[in-house]
Structure formats: structure tokens, C-alpha cells
C-alpha positions in Angstrom: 0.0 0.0 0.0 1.4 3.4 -1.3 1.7 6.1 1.4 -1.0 8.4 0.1 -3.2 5.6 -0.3 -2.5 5.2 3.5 -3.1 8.9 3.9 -6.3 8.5 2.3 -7.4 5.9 4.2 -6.6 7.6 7.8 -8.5 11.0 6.4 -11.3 8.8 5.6 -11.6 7.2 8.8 -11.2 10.3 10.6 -14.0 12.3 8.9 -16.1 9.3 9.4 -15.2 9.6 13.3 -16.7 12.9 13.5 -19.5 12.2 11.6 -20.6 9.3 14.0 -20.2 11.5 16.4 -22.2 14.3 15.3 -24.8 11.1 14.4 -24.2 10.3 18.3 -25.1 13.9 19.5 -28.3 14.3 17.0 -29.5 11.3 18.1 -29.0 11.6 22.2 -31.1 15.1 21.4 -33.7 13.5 19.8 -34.3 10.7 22.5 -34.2 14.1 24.9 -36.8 15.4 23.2 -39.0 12.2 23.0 -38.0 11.6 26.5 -39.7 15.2 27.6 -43.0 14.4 25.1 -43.4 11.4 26.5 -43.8 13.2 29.6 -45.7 15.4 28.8 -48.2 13.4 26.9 -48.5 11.4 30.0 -49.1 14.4 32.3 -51.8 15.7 29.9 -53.9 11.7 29.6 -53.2 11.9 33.4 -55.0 15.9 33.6 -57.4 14.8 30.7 -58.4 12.0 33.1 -59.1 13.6 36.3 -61.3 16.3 34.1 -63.1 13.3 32.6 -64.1 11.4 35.9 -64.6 15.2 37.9 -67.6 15.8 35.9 -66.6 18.9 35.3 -67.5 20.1 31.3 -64.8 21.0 29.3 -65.5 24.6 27.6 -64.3 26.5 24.9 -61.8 29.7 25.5 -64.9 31.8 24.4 -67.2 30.1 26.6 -68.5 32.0 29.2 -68.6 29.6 33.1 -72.5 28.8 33.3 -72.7 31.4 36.4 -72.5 33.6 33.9 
């Protein structure tokens, strides 16, 4: 194997290095952001649920309370 060829072969596997890498760190941001979704998708079944079983109505923003 000829020394550039080498050469080649090294700047190769370096730039492929910092492209997993980068892979690494998108991914680990995305599973942060899932990870927080998740959570709040649960927190909102969880709300959605106690509103459900309260018996209290849900109302539009524009709705005006029936006291009204």
C-alpha cells in the first residue's frame, strides 16, 4: 500500500469519526426530546383524566362559566 493511499485511508476514517459523532449527538437530542414528550403526553392523559371522571364540562376559550 502506497503512502498516500494510506493517507487516504486515515483522512477517511477520521472524517467518518466525526461524523458518527455528530450522528451520536443528534441522536441523544432527539431521545431528549421524546423523552420530555413522552412526559408530557402522560401528564396531559393523566389531567385529561381527572377532568373526565370530575364531571366537570370541558369549555371553549370563548365560553362564558355557566354562572354567567
Amino acid at each position: 500500500m502506497t503512502e498516500k493511499r494510506l493517507i487516504d485511508l486515515e483522512m477517511k476514517m477520521a472524517h467518518q469519526d466525526l461524523l458518527l459523532e455528530e450522528l451520536n449527538q443528534v441522536v441523544y437530542q432527539q431521545q431528549k426530546t421524546i423523552d420530555k414528550l413522552e412526559t408530557t403526553l402522560t401528564s396531559l392523559v393523566k389531567r385529561f383524566q381527572e377532568v373526565l371522571t370530575s364531571g366537570d364540562e370541558i369549555r371553549g376559550p370563548n365560553e362564558k362559566p355557566p354562572h354567567y
